[in-house]
C-alpha positions, -999 to +999 in steps of 0.1 A: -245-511-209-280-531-209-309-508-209-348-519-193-367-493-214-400-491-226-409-466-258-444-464-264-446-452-301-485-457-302-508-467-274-544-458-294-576-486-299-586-494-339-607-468-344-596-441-365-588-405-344-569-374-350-534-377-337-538-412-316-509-437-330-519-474-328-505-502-314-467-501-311-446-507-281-407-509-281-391-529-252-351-525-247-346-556-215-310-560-215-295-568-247-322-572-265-346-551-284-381-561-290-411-543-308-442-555-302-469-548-326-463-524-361-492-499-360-490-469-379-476-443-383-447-468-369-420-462-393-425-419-391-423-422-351-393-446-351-374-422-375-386-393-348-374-412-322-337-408-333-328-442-326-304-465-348-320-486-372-304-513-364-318-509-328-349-536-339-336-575-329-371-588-332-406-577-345-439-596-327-467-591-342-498-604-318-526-604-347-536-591-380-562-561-369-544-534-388-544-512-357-516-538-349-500-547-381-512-515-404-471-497-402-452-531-411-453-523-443-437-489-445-415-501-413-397-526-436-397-497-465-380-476-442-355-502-432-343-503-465-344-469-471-319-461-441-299-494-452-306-514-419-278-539-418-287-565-392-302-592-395-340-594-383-368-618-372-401-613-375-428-634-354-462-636-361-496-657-365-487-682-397-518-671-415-505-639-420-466-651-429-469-662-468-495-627-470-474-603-458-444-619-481-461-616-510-477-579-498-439-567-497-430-582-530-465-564-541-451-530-533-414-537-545-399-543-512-378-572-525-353-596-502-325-585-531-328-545-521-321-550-483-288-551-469-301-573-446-317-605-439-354-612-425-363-642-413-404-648-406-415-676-377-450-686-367-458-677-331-470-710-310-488-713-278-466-719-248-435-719-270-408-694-261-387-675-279-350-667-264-329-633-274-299-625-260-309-629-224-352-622-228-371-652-226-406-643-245-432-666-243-467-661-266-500-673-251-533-678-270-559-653-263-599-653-273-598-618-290-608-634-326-629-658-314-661-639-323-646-638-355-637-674-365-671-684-350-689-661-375-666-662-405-644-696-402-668-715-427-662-687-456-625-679-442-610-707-430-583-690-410-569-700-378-580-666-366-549-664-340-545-634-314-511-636-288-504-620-255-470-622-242-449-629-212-416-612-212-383-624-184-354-614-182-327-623-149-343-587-139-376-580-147-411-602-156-435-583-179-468-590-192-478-578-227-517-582-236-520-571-268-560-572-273-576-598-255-617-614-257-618-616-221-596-610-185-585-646-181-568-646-210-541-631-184-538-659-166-511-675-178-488-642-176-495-640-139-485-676-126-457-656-109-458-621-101-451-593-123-431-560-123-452-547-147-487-552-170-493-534-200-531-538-204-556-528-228-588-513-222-610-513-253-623-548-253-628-554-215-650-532-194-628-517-169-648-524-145-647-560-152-612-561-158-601-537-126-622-569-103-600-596-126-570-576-115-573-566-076-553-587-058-529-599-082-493-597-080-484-573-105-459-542-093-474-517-120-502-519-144-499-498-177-533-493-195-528-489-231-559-491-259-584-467-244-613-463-265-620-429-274-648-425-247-628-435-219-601-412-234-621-382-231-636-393-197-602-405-183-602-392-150-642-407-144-621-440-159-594-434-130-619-432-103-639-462-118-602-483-118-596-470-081-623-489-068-606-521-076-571-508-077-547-485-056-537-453-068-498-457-069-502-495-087-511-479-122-512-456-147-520-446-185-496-443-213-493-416-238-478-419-273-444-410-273-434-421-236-403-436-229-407-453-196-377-465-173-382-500-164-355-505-141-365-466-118-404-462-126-416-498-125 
């Protein structure tokens, strides 16, 4: 039976806290399963979660802050270690591809041991990418370009971030990821959405609440909350509820398994 299920293994910013898992969100749309960003501890709250190892079709990864990419590593260890058997692709910025390779062949996480095969593609702009029946589409977004602007002439990188539209015959989702500014959005919300999972830490929310009143979006999900907002949360509600109604969103927790086709 297809399943429209969100798991949100870790929903915590970069910086470092006691007990707040970064980035990591599992999305079950039909047939398909999709993880979206590896930070740790990834590969300990996947094995808590109880689910199958061969659960993972795809892995995105929407830039190389280690808050997003930091669990890969021991994700892939534990992959072989529970003899995952299907095959699995994993997406990311094309810096990072030929790194990471190496990185795993650094640590002995050879292509011979794994009883499966892994095949890396570069994300690019605009250009979907079709599972099963999901239709996921990255977007550019400005969140490195204070970087590459300060560092491009030492590091020549392409310094690429990604946000993500997700549609499926059922539902449209919109997946930030960490973004330099709101209208880095725009391209999920040419349509209306059923649901936004948004991060706080490198928008104001006050700014970012005005970007998003008004839109056509069924149910925001605010993810990334910097530790201050955290430990104000409900002064951050009221300051969203002067933009946004009550009922149209909410903050995830780490852990939460959200029902995409009853609660969004």
């Amino acid at each position: 039976m297809d399943k429209n299920i969100l798991k949100c293994f870790g929903v915590g910013d970069g910086w470092p806290t006691n007990g707040l898992r970064h980035s990591s969100y599992m999305y079950q749309v039909g047939r398909s399963t999709l993880l979206i960003d590896c930070g740790e501890p990834i590969s300990g709250s996947f094995r808590a979660s109880g689910f199958n190892y061969d659960l993972i079709d795809r892995i995105f990864i929407s830039h190389f802050h280690f808050d997003h990419v930091g669990g890969f590593f021991m994700l892939m260890q534990g992959f072989w270690l529970q003899q995952r058997q299907k095959d699995l692709v994993v997406h990311m910025p094309e810096d990072g591809i030929e790194p990471i390779r190496q990185m795993l062949n650094t640590g002995c996480i050879f292509d011979e041991l794994m009883s499966f095969r892994t095949r890396y593609e570069p994300l690019r702009h605009a250009t979907p990418v079709i599972s099963d029946s999901v239709r996921l589409t990255p977007f550019l977004t400005t969140h490195l370009n204070a970087f590459k602007k300060a560092f491009s002439s030492k590091y020549p990188l392409k310094y690429e971030a990604y946000c993500f539209l997700m549609e499926s015959d059922k539902l449209r989702i919109g997946h930030s990821a960490d973004i330099g500014s709101p209208e880095d959005l725009d391209p999920l919300l040419t349509k209306p959405l059923d649901l936004l999972v948004c991060e706080l830490a490198h928008v104001r929310p006050e700014i970012l609440a005005q970007y998003l009143k008004g839109k056509k979006i069924k149910k925001i999900l605010f993810v990334h909350l910097p530790t201050k907002l955290q430990e104000r949360l409900e002064e951050t509600r009221a300051l969203l509820e002067k933009y946004l109604a009550p009922e149209q969103f909410d903050f995830a927790h780490n852990g939460e398994e959200i029902n995409l086709t009853t609660e969004v």
